[in-house]
LUMMARZA-805055 format. One line per field, with one value per residue (C-alpha): x, y, z; residue number from 1. Coordinates in Angstrom, 2 decimals. Layout:
N
u = (X  ...)
v = (Y  ...)
w = (Z  ...)
pos = (NUM  ...)
***
This chain:
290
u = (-48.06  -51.10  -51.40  -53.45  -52.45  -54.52  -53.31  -54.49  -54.10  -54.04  -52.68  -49.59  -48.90  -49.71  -49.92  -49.52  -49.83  -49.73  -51.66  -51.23  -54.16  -55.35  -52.00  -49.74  -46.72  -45.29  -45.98  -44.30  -45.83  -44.76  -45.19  -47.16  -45.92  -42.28  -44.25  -46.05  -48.65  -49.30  -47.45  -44.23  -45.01  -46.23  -42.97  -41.23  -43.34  -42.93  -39.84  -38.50  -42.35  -41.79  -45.32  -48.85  -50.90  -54.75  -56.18  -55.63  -57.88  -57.08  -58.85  -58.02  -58.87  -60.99  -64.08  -64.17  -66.16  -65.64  -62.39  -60.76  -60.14  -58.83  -57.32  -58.75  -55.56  -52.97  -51.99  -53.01  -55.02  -55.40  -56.91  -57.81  -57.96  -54.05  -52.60  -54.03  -52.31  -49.48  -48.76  -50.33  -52.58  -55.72  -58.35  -57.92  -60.65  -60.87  -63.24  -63.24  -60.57  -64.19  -66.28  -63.11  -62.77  -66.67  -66.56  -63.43  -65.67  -67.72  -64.54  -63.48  -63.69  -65.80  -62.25  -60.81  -63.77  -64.00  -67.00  -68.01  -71.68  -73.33  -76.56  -78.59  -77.56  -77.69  -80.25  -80.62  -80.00  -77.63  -74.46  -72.60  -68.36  -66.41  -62.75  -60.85  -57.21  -55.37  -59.01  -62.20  -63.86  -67.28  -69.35  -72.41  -73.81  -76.92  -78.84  -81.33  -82.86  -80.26  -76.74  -75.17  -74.33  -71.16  -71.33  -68.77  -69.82  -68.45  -69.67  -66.44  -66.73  -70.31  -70.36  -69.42  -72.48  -71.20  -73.43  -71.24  -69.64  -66.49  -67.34  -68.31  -65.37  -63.43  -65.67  -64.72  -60.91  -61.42  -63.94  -60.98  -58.31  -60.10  -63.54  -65.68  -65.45  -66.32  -66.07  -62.57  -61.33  -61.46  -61.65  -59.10  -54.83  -55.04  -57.88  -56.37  -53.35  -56.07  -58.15  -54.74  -53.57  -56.59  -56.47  -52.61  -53.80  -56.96  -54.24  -56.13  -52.87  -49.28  -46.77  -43.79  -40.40  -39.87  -43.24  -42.75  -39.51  -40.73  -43.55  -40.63  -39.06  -42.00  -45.85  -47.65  -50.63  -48.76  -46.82  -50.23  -51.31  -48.10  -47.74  -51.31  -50.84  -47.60  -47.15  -50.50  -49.66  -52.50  -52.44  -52.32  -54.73  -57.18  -56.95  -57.25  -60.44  -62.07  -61.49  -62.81  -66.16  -65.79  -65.54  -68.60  -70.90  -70.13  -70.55  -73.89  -74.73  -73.89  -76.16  -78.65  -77.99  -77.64  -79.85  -77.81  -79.74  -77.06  -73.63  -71.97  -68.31  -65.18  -61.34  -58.41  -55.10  -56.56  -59.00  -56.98  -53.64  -55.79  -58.86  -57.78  -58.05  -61.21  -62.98  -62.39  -63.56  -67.11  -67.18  -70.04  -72.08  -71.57  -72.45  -76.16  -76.89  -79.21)
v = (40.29  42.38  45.15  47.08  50.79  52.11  55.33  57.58  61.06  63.61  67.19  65.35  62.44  60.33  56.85  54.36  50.63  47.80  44.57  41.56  39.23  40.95  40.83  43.97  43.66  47.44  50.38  53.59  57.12  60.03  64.13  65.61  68.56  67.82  67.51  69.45  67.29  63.51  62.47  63.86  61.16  58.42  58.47  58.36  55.41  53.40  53.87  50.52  48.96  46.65  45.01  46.36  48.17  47.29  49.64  52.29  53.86  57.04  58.29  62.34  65.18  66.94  67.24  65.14  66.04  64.67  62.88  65.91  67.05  70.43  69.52  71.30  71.78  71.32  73.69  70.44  69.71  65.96  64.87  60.84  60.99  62.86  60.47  57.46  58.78  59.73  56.71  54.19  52.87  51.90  52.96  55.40  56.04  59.03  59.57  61.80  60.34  60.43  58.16  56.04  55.45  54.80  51.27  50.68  50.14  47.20  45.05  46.26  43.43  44.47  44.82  47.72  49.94  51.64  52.22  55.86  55.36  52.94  52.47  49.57  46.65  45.88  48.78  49.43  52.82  55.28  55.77  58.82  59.25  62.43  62.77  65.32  65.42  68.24  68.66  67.86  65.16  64.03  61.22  58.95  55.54  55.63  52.60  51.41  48.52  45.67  47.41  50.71  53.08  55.28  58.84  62.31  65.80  69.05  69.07  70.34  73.52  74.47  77.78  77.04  77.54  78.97  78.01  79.56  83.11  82.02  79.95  83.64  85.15  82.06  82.81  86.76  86.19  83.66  85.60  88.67  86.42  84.59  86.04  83.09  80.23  77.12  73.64  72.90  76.16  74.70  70.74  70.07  70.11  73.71  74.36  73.17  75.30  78.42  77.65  77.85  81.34  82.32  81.17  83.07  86.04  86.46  86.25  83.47  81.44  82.34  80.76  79.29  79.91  75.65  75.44  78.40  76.75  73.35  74.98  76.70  73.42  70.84  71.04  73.36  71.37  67.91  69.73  70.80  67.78  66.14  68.50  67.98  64.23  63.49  66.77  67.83  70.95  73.80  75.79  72.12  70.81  73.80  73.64  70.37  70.11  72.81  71.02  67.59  69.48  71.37  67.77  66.45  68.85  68.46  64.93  65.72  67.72  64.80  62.81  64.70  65.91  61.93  60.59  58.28  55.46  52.66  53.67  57.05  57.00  58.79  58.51  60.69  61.33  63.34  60.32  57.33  58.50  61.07  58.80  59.18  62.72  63.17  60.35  63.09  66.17  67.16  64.85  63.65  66.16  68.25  65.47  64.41  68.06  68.87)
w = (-91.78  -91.81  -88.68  -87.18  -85.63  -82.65  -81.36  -78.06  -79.09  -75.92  -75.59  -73.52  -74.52  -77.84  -77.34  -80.43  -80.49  -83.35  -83.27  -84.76  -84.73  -81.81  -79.86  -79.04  -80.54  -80.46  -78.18  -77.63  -75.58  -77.61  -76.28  -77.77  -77.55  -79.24  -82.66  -84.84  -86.04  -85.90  -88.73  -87.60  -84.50  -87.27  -88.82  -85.69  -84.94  -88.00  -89.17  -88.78  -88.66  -92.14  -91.56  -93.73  -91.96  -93.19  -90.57  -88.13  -85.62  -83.28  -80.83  -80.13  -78.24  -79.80  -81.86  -85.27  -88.34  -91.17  -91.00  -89.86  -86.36  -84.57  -81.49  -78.45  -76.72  -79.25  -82.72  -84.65  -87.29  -88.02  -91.30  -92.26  -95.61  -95.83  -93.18  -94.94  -98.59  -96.63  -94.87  -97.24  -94.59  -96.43  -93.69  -91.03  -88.33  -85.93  -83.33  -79.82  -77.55  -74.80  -77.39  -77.97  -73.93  -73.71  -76.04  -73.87  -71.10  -72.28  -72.10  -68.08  -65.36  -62.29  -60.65  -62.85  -61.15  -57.81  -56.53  -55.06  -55.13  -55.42  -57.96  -58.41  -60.06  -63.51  -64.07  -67.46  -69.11  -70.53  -69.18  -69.37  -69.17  -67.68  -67.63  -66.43  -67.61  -70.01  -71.01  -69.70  -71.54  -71.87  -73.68  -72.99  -74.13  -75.42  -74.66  -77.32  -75.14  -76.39  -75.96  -75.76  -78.35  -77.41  -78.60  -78.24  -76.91  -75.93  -73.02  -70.73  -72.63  -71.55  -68.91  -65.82  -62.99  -60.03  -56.55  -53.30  -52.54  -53.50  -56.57  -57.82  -56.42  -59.08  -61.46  -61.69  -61.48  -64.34  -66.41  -66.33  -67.51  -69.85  -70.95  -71.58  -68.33  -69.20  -67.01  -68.47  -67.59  -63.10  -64.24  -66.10  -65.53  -66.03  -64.29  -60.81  -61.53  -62.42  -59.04  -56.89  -58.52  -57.31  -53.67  -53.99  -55.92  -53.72  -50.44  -49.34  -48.89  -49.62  -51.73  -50.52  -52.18  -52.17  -53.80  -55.99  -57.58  -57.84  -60.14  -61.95  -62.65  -63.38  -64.63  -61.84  -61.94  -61.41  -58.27  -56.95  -56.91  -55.82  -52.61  -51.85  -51.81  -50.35  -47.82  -46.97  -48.33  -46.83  -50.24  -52.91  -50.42  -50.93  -54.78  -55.00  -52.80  -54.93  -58.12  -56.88  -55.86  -59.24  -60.67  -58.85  -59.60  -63.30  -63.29  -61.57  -64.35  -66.59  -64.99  -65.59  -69.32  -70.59  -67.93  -67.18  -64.89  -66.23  -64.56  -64.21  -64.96  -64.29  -64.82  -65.44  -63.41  -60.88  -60.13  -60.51  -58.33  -56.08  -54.60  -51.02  -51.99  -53.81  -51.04  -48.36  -50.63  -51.21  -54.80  -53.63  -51.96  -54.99  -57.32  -55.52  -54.76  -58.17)
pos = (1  2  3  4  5  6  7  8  9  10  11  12  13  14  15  16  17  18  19  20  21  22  23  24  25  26  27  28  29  30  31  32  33  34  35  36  37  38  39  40  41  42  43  44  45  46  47  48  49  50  51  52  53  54  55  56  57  58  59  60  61  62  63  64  65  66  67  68  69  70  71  72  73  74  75  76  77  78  79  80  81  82  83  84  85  86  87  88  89  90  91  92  93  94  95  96  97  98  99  100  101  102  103  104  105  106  107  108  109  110  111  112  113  114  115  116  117  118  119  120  121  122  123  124  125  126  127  128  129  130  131  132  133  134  135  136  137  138  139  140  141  142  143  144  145  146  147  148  149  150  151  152  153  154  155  156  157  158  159  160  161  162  163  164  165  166  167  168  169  170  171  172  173  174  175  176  177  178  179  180  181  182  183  184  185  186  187  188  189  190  191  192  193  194  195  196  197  198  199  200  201  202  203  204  205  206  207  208  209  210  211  212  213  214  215  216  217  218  219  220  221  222  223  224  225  226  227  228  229  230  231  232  233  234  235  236  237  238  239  240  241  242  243  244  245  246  247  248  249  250  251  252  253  254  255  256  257  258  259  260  261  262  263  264  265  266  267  268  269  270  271  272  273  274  275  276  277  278  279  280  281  282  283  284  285  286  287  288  289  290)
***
């Protein structure tokens, strides 16, 4: 029984996955964070596996060059050629978890997609991927005139352009905390948690001792985005409206930068579970206003 490994490597969760003539037959999510390194998840992984793997393919956050890659937001450093001796696995792939999620879009059905603006049918062009999660994520698909060509950037860690009196006031309090502010540091899991200590350290809102503790006992970000959801909470509500027209303006940008006449996407956490959300924030308005 030949195999073949596919793996989704993110700051917070690892995902792994064998095939077997193109059907999944194993699957497991992994932290991340539990592990030092991928291999100490591979092991986990395959420890009762007693199948050949001819070939295994991950995609992970962070920029590859080659065969090696150091994780963005993770202590890792993954190298192919050391997993592949390590693990006898023949041939082992990486590429930039963004590139690997841009050839994952040629084989969506028009009903996986929702729609926020619409473009103009089957135009041709590049298309161009952002994704805001742990990370912010970028790629495009460069289209050659027959099909498209997907390709990684850095993109999310380009300087952050301010526009409004308070996106200044943002950029300041992040600027002092962390020097350099880039579009990850206010689109991205950390990013909403960094835009709401600023609406609390900036007195805009106050913090509640319910909300304080549930931040205490779970990932701030995900309670954010939880509260803003489910209880309309004034403070969650705030943050998360800034980092949806944080997120729209970026993707503008993108739009721009890849030219990207052939479909704009998004994805991520924040977009899947929050839509209700980002459909009544300025998304929009901040993505057409170039």
């Amino acid at each position: 029984m030949e195999l073949i490994l596919a793996g989704d490597v993110g700051a917070t969760h690892t995902r792994l996955a064998l095939f077997e003539k193109g059907r999944r037959v194993a699957g497991q999510k992994f932290s991340s964070r539990d592990f030092s390194g991928l291999d100490g998840i591979l092991q986990e992984f395959l420890r009762e596996e007693k199948g050949k793997i001819k070939i295994a393919c991950f995609g992970v956050a962070g920029p590859v060059f080659q065969e090696t890659c150091q994780t963005t937001n993770l202590p890792w450093h993954i190298d192919a050629q050391k997993l592949s001796c390590s693990f006898l696995i023949p041939k082992i792939l990486l590429l930039n978890d963004l590139e690997a999620m841009a050839y994952g879009l040629s084989v969506l059905a028009p009903e996986d997609f929702f729609i926020l603006q619409k473009g103009i049918v089957n135009q041709k062009g590049n298309r161009a991927l952002v994704v805001a999660g742990t990370g912010l994520g970028e790629a495009a698909l460069f289209w050659d005139g027959k099909e498209h060509h997907p390709f990684a950037c850095e993109g999310g860690h380009a300087d952050f352009s301010p526009q409004r009196d308070e996106d200044i006031e943002l950029f300041i309090y992040l600027r002092k905390k962390f020097g350099h502010v880039s579009w990850e540091r206010v689109v991205s899991g950390a990013g909403l948690f960094s835009i709401f200590n600023f609406l609390i350290d900036t007195k805009r809102f106050s913090l509640s001792l319910d909300l304080a503790e549930a931040m205490r006992q779970q990932d701030p970000s995900a309670v954010i985005f939880a509260w803003a959801k489910e209880k309309q909470e004034p403070s969650c509500m705030k943050a998360m409206h800034l980092f949806y027209n944080y997120y729209g303006s970026e993707v503008g940008n993108a739009a721009l930068k890849f030219l990207s006449l052939g479909g704009l996407y998004i994805g991520g956490p924040a977009v899947v579970n929050g839509i209700k959300i980002l459909q009544s924030s300025s998304f929009i308005f901040s993505f057409l206003s170039k």
